[in-house]
C-alpha positions in Angstrom: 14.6 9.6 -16.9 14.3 6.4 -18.8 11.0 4.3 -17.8 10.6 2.1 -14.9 10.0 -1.8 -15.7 6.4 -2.9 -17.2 4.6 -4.6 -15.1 4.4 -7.9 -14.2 3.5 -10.8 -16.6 4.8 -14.0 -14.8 4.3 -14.9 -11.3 6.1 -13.1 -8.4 9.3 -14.8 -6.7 8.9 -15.9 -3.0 12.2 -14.0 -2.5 12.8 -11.9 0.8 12.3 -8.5 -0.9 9.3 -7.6 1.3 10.9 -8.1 4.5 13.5 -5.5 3.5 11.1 -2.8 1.8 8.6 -1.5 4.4 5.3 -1.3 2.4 5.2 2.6 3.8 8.5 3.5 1.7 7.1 1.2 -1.6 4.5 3.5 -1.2 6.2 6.6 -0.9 8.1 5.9 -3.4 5.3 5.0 -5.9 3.8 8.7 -4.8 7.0 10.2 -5.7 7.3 8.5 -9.1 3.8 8.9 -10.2 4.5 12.9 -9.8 7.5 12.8 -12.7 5.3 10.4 -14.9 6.3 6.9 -13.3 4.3 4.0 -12.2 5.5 1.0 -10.4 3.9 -2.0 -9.3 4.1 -2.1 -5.5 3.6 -6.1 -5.0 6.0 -6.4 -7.4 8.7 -4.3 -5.7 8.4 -6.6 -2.1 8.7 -9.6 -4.2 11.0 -9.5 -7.4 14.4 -8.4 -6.0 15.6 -7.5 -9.8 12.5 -5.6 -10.9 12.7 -3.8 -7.3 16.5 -2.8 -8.3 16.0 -2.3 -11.8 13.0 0.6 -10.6 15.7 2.2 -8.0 18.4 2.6 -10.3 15.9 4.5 -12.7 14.5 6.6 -9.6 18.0 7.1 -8.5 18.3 9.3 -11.8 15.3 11.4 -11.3 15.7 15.2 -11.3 13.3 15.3 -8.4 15.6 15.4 -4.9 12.6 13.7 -2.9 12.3 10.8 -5.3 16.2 10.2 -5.9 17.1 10.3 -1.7 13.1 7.8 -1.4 15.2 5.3 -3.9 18.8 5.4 -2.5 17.2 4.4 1.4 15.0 2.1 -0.1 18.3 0.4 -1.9 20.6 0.6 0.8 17.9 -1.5 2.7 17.6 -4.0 -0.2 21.3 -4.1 0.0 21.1 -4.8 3.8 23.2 -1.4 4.6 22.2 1.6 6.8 19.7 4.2 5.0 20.5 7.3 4.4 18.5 9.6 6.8 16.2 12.1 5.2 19.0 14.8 5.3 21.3 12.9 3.4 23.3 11.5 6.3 23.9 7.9 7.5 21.7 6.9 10.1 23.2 5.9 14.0 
């Protein structure tokens, strides 16, 4: 799995980002990712739309099922699409 984006070293956008990633599923996310060796920058992920997709599309390639399916719903929300439930399924 390659490494996520370093942190931060200019200012954040005022994009939208963190009305579309609930700060509970950054979190769980971040969890997730520090277990295989990953760190993120959670401020960064409600308010840089690129950094926030350039982080999922690495955690979308992590051998760890919980971290892969976290990424995927917190993209298809970015995305403005239905999540994924937690089984895998689309949501109603």
């Amino acid at each position: 799995m390659a490494p996520f984006p370093p942190p931060p070293t200019a200012p954040l956008s005022d994009a939208p980002c963190a009305e579309l990633l609930p700060l509970v599923a950054v979190i769980e996310l971040k969890w997730l990712a520090a277990g295989v060796g990953q760190h993120l920058h959670v401020e960064r992920m409600q308010h840089d739309p690129i950094y926030a997709r350039e982080v999922l599309a690495v955690a979308e390639t992590a051998p760890h099922a919980a971290l892969r399916r976290t990424a995927q719903r917190l993209r298809a929300l970015l995305e403005g699409r239905d999540p994924p439930d937690a089984r895998g399924g689309r949501t109603a």
